[in-house]
MARFIGU-141576 format. One record per residue: residue number from 1; residue in three letters; chain; x, y, z of N, C-alpha, C, O, CB in turn. Coordinates in Angstrom, 3 decimals, decimal comma, always signed. Each point is the difference from the previous one (the first is absolute). Glycine has a CB too. Example, Ala and Ser with C-alpha at 12.3 -4.5 7.8 and 13.67 -1.06 7.14 Angstrom:
! MARFIGU-141576
(1 'Ala' 'A' (+13,190 -5,690 +7,800) (-0,890 +1,190 +0,000) (+0,900 +1,200 +0,000) (+1,036 -0,019 +0,665) (-2,928 -1,154 +0,581)) (2 'Ser' 'A' (+1,542 +2,223 -1,966) (+0,820 +1,190 +0,060) (-0,770 +1,090 +0,730) (+0,509 +1,108 +0,169) (+0,675 -1,736 -2,314)) 
***
This chain:
! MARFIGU-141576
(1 'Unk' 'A' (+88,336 +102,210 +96,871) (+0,983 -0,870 +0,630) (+0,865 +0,808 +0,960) (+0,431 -0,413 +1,076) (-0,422 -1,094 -3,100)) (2 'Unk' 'A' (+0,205 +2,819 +1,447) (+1,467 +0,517 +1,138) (-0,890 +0,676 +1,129) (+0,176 -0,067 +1,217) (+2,138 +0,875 -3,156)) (3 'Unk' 'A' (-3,425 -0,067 +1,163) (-0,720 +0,760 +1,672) (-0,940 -0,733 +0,804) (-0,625 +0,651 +0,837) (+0,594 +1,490 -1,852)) (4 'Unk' 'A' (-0,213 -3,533 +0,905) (-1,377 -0,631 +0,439) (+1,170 -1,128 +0,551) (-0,048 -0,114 +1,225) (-2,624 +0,752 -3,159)) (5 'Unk' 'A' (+3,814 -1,576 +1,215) (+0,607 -0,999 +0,439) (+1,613 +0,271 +0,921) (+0,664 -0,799 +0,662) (-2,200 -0,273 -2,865)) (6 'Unk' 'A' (+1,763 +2,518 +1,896) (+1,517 +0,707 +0,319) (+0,803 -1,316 -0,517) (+0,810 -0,705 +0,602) (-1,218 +2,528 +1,870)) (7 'Unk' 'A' (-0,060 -1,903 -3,698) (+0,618 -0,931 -1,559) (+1,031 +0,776 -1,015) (+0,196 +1,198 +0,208) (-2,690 -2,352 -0,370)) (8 'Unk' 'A' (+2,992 +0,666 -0,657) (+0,735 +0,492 -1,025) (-0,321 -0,844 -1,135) (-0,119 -1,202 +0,237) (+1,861 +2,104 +1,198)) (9 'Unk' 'A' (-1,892 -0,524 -2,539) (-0,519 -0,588 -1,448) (+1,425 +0,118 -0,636) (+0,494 +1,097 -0,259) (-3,301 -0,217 -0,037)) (10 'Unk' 'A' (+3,528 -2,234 +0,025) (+0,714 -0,377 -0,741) (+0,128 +0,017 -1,521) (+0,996 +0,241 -0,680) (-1,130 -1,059 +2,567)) (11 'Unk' 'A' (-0,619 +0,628 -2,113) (-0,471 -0,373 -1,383) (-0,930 +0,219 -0,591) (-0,822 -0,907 -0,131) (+1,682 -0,232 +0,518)) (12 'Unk' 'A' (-1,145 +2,668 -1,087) (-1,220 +0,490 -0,069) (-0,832 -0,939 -1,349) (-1,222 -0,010 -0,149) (+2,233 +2,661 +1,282)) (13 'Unk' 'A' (-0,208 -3,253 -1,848) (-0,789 -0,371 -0,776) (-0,873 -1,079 +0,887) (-1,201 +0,004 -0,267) (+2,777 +0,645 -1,848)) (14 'Unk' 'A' (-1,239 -1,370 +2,909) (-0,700 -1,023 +0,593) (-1,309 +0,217 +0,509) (-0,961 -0,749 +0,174) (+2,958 +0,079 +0,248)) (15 'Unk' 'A' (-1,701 +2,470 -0,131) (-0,747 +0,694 +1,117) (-1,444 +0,116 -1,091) (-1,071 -0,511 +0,328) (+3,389 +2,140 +1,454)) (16 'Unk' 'A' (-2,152 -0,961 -2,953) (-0,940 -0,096 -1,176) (-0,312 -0,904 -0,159) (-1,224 -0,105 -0,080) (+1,782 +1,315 -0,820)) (17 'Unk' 'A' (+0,139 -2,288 +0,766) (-0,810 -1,742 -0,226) (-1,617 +0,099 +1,613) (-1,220 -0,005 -0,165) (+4,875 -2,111 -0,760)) (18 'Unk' 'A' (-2,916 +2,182 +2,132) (-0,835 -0,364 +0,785) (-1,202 +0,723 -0,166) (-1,116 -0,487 -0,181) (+2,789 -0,204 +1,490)) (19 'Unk' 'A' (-1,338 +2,026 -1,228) (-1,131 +1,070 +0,235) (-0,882 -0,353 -1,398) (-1,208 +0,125 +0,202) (+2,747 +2,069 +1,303)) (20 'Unk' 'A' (-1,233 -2,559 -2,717) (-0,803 -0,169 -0,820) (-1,419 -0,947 +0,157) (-0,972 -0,047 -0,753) (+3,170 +0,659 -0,260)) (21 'Unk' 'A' (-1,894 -1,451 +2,470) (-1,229 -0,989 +0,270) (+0,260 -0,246 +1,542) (+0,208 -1,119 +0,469) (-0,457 -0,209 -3,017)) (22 'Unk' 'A' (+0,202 +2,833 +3,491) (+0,098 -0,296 +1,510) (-0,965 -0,656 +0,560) (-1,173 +0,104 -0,360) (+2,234 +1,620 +0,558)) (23 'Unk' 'A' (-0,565 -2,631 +0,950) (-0,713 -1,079 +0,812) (-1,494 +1,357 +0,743) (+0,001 +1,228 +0,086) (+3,006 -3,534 +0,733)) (24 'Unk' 'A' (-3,707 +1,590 -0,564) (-1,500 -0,480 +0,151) (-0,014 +1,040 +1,507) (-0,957 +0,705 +0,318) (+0,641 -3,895 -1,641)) (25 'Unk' 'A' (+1,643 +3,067 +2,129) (-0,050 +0,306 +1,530) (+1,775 -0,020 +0,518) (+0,990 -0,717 -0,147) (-3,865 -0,676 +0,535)) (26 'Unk' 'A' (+2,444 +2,814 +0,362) (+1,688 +0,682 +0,818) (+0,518 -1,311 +0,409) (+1,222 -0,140 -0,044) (-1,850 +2,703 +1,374)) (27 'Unk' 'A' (-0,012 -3,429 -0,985) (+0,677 -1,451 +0,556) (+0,821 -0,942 -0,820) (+0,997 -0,684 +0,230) (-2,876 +0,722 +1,026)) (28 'Unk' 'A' (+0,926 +0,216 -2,547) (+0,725 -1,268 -0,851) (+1,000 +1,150 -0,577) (+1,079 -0,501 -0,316) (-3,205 -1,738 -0,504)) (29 'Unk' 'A' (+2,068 +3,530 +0,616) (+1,397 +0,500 -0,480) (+0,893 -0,055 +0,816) (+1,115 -0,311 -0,419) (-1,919 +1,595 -0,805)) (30 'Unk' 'A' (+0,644 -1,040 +2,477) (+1,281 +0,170 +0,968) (+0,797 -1,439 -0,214) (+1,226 -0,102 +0,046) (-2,518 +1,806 +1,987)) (31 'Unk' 'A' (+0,258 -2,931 -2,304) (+0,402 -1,711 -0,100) (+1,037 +0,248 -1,125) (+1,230 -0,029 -0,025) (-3,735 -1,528 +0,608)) (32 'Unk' 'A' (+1,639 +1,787 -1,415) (+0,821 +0,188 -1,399) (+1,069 +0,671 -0,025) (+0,958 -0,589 -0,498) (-2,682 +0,520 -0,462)) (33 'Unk' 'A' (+1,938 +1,365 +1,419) (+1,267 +0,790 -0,386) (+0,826 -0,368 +1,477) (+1,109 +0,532 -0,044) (-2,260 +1,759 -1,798)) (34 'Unk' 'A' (+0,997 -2,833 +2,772) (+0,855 -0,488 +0,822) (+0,685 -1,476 -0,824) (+0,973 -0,539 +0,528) (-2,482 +1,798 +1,750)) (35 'Unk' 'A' (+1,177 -1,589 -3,017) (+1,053 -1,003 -0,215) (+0,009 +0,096 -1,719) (-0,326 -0,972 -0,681) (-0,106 -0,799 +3,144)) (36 'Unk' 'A' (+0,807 +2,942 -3,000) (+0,210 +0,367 -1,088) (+1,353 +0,271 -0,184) (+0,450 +0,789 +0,831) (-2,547 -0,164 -0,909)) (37 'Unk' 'A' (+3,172 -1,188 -1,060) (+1,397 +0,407 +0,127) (-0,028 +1,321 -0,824) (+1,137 +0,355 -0,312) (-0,007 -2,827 +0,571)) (38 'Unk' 'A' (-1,959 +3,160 -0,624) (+0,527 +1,290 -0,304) (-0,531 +1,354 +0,729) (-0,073 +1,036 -0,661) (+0,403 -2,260 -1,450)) (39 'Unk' 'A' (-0,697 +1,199 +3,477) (-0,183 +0,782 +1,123) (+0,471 -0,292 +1,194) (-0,204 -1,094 +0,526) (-1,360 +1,552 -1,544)) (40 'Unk' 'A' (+2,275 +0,533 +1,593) (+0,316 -0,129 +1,201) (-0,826 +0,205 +1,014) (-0,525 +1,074 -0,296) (+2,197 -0,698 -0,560)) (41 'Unk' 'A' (-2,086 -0,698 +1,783) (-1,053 -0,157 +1,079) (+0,965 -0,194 +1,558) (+0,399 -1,161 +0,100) (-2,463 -0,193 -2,096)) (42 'Unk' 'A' (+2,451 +2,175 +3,074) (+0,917 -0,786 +0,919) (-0,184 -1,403 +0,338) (-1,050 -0,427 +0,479) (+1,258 +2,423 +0,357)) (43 'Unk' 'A' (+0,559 -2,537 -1,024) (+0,056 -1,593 +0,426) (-0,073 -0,873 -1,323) (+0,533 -1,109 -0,038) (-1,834 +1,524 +2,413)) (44 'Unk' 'A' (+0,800 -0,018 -3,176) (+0,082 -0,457 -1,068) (+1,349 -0,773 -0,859) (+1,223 +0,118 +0,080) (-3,003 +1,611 +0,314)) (45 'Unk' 'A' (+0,921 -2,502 -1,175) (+1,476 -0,668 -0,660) (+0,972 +0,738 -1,230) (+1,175 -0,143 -0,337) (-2,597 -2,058 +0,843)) (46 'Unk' 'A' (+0,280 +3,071 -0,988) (+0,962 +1,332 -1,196) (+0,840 +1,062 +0,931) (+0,641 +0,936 -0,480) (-2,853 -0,708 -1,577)) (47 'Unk' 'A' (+2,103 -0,542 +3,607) (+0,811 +0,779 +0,118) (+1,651 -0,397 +1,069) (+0,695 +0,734 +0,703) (-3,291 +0,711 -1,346)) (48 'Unk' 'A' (+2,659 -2,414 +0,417) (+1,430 -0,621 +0,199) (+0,607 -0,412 -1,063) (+0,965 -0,684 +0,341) (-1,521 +0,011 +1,533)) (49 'Unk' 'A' (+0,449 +0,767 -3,140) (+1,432 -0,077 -0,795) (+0,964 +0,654 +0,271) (-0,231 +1,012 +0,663) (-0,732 -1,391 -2,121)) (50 'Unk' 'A' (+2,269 +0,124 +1,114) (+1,109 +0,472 +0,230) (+0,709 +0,654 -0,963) (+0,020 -0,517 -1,117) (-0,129 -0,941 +2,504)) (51 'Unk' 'A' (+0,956 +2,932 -1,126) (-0,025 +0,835 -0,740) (+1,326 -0,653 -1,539) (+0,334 +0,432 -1,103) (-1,362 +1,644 +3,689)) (52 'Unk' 'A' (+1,287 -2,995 -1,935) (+0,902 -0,632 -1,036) (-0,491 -0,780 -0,639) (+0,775 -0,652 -0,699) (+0,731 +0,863 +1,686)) (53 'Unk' 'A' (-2,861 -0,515 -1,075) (-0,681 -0,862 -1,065) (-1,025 +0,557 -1,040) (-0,433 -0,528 -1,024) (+0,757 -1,044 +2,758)) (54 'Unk' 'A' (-0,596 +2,829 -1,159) (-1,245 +0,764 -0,945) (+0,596 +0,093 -0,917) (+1,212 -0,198 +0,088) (-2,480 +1,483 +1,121)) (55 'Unk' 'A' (+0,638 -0,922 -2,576) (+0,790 +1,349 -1,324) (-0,177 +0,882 +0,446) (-0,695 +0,430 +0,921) (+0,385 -0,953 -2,905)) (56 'Unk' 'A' (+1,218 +0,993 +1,065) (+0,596 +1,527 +0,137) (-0,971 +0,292 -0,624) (+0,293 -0,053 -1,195) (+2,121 +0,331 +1,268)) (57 'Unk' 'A' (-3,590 +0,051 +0,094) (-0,946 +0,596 -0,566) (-1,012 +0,853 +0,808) (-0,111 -0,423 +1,151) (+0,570 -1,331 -2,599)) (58 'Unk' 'A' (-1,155 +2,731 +1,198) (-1,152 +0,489 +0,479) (-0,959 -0,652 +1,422) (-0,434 +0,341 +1,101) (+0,669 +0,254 -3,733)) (59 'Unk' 'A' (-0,180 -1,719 +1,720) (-0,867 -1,303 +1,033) (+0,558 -0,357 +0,918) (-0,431 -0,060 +1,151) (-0,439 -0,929 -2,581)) (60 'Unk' 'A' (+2,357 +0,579 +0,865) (+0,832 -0,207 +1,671) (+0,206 +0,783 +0,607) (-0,050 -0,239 +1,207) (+1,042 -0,991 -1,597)) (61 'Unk' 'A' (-0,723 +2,290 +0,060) (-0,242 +1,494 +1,227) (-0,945 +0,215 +0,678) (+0,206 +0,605 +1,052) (+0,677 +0,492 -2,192)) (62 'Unk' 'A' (-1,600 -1,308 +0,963) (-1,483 +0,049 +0,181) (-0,213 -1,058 +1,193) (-0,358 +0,261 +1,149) (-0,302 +0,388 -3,806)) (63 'Unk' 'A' (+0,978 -1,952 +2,088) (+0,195 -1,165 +1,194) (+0,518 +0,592 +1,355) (-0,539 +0,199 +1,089) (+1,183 -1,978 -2,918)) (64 'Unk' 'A' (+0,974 +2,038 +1,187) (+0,635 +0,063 +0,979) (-0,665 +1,595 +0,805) (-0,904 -0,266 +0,791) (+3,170 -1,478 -2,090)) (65 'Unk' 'A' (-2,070 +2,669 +1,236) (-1,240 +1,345 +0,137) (-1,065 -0,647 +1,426) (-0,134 +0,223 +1,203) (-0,098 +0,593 -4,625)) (66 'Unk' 'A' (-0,337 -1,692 +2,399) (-0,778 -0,404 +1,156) (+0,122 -0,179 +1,280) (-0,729 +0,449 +0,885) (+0,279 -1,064 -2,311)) (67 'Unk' 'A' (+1,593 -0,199 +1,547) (+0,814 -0,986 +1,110) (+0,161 +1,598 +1,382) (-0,174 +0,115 +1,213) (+2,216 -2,584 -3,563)) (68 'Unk' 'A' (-1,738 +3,140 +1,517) (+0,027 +1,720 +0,960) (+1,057 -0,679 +0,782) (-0,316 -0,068 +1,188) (-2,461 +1,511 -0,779)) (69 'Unk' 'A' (+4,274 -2,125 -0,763) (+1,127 -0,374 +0,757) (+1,195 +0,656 -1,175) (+0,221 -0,430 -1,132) (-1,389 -2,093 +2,680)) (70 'Unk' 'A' (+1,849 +3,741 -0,819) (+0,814 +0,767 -0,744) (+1,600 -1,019 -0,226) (+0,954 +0,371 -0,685) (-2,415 +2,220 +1,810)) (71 'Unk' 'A' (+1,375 -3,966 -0,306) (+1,120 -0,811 -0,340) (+0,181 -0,734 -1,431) (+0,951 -0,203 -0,756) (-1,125 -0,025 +3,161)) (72 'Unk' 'A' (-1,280 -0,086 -2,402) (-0,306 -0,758 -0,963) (-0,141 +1,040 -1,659) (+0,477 -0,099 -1,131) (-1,751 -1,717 +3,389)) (73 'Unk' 'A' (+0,442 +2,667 -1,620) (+0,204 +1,458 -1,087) (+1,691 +0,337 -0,657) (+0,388 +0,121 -1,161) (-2,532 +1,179 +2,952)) (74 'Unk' 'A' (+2,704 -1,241 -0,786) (+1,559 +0,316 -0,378) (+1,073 -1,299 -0,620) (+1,192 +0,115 -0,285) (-1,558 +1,740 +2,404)) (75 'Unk' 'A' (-0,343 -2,868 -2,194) (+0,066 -1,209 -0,834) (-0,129 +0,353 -1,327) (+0,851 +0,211 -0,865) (-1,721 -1,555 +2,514)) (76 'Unk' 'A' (-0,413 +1,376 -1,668) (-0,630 +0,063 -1,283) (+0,397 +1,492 -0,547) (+0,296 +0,013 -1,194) (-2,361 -1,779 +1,870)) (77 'Unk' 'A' (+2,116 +2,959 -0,033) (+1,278 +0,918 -0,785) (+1,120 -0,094 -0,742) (+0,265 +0,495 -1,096) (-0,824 +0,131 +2,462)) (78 'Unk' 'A' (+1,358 -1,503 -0,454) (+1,266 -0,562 -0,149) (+0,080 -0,809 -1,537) (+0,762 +0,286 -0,923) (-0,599 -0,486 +3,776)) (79 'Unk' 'A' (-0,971 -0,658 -2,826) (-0,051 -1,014 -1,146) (-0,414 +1,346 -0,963) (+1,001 +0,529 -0,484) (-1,859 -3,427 +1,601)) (80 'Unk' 'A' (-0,065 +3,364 -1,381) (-0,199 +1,349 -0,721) (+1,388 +0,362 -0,551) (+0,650 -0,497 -0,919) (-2,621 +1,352 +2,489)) (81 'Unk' 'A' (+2,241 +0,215 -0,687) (+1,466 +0,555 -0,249) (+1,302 -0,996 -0,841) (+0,570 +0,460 -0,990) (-1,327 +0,860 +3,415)) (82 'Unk' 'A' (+1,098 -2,703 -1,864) (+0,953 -1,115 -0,385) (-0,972 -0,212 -1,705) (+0,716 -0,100 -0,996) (+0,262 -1,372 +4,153)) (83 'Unk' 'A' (-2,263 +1,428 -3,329) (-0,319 -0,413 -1,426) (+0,355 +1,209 -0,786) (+0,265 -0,202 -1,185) (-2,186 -1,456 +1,725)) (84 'Unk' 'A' (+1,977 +2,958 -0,070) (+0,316 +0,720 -1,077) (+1,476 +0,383 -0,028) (+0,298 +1,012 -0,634) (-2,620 -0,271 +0,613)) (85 'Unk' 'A' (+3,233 -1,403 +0,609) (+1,445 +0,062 +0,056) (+0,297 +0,934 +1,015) (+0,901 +0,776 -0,316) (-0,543 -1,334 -1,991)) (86 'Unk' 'A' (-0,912 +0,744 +3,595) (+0,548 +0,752 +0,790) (+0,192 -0,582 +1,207) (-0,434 -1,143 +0,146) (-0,348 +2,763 -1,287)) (87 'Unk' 'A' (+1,430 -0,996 +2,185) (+0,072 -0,372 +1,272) (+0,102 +0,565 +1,529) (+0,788 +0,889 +0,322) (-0,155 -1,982 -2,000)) (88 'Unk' 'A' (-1,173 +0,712 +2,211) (-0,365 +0,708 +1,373) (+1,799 +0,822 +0,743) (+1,171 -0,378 +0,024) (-3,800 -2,084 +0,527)) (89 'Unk' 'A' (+1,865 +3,699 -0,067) (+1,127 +0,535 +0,348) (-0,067 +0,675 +1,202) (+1,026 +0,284 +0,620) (-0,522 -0,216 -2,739)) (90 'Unk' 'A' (-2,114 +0,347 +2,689) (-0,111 +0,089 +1,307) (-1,098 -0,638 +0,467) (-1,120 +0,118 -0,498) (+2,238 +1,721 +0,423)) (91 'Unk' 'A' (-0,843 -2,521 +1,027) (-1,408 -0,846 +0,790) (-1,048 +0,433 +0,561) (-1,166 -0,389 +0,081) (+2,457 -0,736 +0,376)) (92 'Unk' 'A' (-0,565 +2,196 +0,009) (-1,484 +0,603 +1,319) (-0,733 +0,896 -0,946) (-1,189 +0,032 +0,318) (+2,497 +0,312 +2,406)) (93 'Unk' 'A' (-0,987 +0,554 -3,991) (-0,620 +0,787 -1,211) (-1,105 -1,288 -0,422) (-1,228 +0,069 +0,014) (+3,681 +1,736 -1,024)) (94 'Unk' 'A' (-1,712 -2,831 +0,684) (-1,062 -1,051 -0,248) (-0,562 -0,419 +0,448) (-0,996 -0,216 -0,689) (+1,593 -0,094 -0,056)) (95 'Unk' 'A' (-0,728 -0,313 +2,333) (-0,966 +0,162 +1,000) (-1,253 +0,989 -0,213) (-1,170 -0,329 -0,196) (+3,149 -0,251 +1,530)) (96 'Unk' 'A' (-1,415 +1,923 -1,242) (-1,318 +1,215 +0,246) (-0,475 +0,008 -1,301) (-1,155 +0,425 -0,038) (+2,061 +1,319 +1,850)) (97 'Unk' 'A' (-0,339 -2,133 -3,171) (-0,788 +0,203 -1,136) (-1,260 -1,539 +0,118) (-1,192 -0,033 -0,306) (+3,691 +1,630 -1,377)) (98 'Unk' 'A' (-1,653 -2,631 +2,211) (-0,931 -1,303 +0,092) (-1,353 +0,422 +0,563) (-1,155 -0,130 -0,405) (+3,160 -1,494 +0,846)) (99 'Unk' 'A' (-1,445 +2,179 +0,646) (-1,400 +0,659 +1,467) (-0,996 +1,102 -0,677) (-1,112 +0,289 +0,442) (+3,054 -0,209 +1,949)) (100 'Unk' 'A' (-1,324 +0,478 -3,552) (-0,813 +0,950 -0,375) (-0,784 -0,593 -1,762) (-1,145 +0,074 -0,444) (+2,996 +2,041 +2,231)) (101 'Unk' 'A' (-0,666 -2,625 -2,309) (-0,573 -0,334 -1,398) (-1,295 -0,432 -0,308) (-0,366 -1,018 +0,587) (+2,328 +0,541 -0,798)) (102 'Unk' 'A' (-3,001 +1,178 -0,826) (-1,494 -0,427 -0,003) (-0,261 -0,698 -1,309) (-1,011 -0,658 -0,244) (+0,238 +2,630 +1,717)) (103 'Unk' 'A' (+1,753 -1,769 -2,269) (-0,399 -0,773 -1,357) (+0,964 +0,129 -1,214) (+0,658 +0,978 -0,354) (-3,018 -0,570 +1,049)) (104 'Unk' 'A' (+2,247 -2,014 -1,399) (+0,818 -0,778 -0,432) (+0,921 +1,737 -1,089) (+1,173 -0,103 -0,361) (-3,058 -3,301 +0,547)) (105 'Unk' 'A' (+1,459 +4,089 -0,341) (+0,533 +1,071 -1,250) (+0,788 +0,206 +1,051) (+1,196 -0,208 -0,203) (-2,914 +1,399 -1,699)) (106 'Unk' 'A' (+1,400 -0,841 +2,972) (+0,963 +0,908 +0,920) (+1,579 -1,021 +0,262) (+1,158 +0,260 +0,326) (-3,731 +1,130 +1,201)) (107 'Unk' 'A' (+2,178 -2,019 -1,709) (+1,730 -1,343 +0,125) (+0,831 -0,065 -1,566) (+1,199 -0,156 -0,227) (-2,728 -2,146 +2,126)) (108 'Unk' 'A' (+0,457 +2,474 -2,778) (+0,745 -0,106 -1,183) (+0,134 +1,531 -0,916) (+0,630 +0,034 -1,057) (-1,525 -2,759 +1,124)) 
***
């Protein structure tokens, strides 16, 4: 998905469901995982949620990750930080950590 579609796999368990019985032909997968909600694909529909609706979880990082928009990234930081009782104290630090952050451990 990420080196053949320049995709992101959301949801790896899903990813094991598919691969356990892949389609027949590159065509009907590209069909398939283009309108799958747990891969991002550009243009795709897993990849416009908004960073204020995912969980705070792995998966929603991951979502949002996808999106590769450090506004929306620094959203979904934010809510991070506010669930574990803290609060933002410089913006632009949070900016470059958004632009750089690769995974959900690294926020929490």
């Amino acid at each position: 998905v990420e080196e053949q579609l320049n995709g992101v796999v959301i949801d790896l368990v899903e990813l094991d469901a598919f691969a356990a019985s892949p389609p027949a032909s590159m065509y009907e997968m590209v069909s398939l995982l283009s309108g799958a909600a747990w891969v991002c694909i550009s243009g795709s529909a897993a990849c416009s949620p908004d960073s204020a609706n995912v969980p705070l979880t792995a998966s929603g990082f991951r979502i949002i990750h996808a999106q590769q928009n450090a506004t929306r990234m620094s959203g979904f930081i934010v809510r991070v930080v506010k669930h574990f009782g803290g609060r933002l104290i410089d913006a632009g630090i949070l900016r470059l950590f958004a632009k750089s952050v690769s995974s959900f451990e690294d926020v929490v």
